[in-house]
C-alpha positions as CSV (number, residue, x, y, z in Angstrom):
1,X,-6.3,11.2,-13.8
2,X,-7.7,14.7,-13.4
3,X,-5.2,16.3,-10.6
4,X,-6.9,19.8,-11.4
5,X,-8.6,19.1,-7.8
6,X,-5.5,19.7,-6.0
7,X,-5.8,23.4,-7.4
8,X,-9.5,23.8,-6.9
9,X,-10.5,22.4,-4.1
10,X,-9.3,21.5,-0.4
11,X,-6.7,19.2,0.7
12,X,-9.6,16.8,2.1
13,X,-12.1,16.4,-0.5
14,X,-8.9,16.8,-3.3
15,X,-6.9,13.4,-1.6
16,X,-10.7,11.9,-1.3
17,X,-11.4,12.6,-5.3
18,X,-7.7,10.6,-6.3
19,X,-7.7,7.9,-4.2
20,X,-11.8,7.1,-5.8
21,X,-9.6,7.9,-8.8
22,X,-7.3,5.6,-8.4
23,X,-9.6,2.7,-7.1
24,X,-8.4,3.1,-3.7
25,X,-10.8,2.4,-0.9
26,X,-10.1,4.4,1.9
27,X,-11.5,4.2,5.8
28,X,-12.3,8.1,6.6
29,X,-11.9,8.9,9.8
30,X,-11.8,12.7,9.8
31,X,-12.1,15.8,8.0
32,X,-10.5,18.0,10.3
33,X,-7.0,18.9,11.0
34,X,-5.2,17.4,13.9
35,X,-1.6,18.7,15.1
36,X,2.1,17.4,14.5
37,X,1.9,16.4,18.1
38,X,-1.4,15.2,18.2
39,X,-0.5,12.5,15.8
40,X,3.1,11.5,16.2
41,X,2.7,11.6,20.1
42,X,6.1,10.3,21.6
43,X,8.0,10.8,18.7
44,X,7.3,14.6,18.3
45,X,10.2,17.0,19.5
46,X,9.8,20.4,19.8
47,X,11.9,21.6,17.8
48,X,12.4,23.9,14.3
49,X,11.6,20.6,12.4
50,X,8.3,19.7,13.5
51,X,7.6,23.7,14.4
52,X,7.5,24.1,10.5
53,X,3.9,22.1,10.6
54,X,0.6,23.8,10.9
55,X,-1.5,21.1,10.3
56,X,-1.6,17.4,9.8
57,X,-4.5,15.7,8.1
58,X,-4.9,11.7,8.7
59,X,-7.7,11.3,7.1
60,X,-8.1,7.8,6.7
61,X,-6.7,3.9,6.6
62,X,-6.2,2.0,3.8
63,X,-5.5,-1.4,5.5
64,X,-7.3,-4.4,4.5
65,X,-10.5,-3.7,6.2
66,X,-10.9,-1.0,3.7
67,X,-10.3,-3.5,0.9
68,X,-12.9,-5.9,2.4
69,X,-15.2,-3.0,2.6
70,X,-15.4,-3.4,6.3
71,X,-14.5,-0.6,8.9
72,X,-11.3,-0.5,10.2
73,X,-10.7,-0.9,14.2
74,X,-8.4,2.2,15.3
């Protein structure tokens, strides 16, 4: 498993290179960064805790669509 990516490229395309690593198939939805309370809507409180995240990155779903190399329905 070459892990070097995770020193040598982004976040994104690093997470992309292991999960085809790793035989994973993955639904990608996005390259681009969302916020903490973007993504965990009613459960984000501001507070120190989630005021320590920048950015959150859900790039994909690997549900079984992915594995039936179907899309996904978000």
């Amino acid at each position: 498993m070459k892990l070097k990516a995770f020193k040598e490229k982004n976040l994104v395309d690093a997470v992309k290179d292991l999960m085809e690593q790793l035989n994973i198939p993955v639904n990608y939805l996005t390259d681009n960064p969302s916020t903490a309370e973007e993504i965990l809507k009613d459960q984000y409180k501001p507070n120190d805790t989630f005021g320590l995240i920048d950015e959150v990155y859900f790039i994909g779903l690997m549900d079984d669509a992915a594995f039936q190399e179907k899309k996904s329905i978000a």
